[in-house]
N, C-alpha and C positions, 0 to 999 in steps of 0.2 A: 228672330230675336238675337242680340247683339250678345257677346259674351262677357260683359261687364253688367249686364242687367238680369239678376236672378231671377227665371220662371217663376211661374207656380210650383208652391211644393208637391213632390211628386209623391204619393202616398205610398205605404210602406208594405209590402205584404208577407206575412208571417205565419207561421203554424204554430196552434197552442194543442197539448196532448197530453194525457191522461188517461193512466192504464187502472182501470175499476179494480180489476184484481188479476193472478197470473192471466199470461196469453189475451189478454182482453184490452184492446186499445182503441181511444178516442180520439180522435185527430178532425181539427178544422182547423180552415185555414181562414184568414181575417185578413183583411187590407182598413190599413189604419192610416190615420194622416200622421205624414213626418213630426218628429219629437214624440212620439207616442211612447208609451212604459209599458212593464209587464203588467199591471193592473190596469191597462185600458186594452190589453189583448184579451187579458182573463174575460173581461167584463164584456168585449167583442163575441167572444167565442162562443158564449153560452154553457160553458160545463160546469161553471159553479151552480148555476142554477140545475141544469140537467144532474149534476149529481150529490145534490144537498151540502154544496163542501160550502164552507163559510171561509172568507177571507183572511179573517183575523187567524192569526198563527200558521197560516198555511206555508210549505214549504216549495220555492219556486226554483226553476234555474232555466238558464240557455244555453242551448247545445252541453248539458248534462255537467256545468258550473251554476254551483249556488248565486242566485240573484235576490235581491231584494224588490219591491214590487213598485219601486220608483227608479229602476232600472231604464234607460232610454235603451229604445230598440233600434235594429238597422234592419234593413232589407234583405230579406230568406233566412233571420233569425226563426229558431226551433223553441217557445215559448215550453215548458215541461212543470207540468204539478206534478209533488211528489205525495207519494199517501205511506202514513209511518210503519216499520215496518213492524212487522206482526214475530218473526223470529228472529234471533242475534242471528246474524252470519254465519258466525263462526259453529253455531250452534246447528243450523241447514246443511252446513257440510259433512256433519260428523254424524248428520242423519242421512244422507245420501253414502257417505260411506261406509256404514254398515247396511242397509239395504245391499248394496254392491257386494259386502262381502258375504252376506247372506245368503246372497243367491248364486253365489259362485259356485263351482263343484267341490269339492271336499281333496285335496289333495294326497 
C-alpha cells in the first residue's frame, strides 16, 4: 500500500476502570474503531452495566483528567469512572491524623 492512500482504520485499543470502592479495581480493556469516544468505551467495556451506574451525570476522565463523554479517544488511552466521594478530603486527613496520633506513645 502506497503512502498517499490511507489503509484501513486501525482500531483503537483502551482501558476503561472503575474502582467499586477502596482497593477494589475493575479494569477492561476494549478495542474500539478509530474516532471512538469515552461513551463508546463505557458502553464497550460492560461496567455500567456490571455495576448499575447509569450514564447520565456520571463523572469520566483520561489518564486522571476530567473528560466529557464525547471525548475522542487515542490509542493506550486510560478511560476512568469516577464514583462521588463519600468524605471531604480534607476531612480523611484529619481523620487519619488523629488515628496517628492516637496511637502514638505518650511523650
Amino acid at each position: 500500500m502506497s503512502a498517499d492512500r490511507p489503509g484501513p482504520a486501525t482500531p483503537l485499543r483502551v482501558e476503561v476502570v472503575y474502582c467499586p470502592a477502596p482497593g477494589l479495581t475493575d479494569r477492561v480493556g476494549v478495542q474500539l474503531a478509530a474516532g471512538a469516544t469515552v461513551a463508546d468505551a463505557l458502553r464497550a467495556s460492560g461496567l455500567l452495566a456490571r455495576h448499575a451506574l447509569a450514564a447520565e451525570g456520571l463523572q469520566v476522565g483520561v489518564w486522571s483528567r476530567r473528560r466529557t463523554l464525547q471525548t475522542a479517544l487515542r490509542e493506550g488511552d486510560r478511560v476512568e469512572i469516577y464514583r462521588p466521594l463519600t468524605v471531604d478530603p480534607k476531612e480523611a486527613r484529619r481523620r487519619r491524623q488523629r488515628r496517628q496520633l492516637s496511637g502514638s506513645p505518650t511523650r
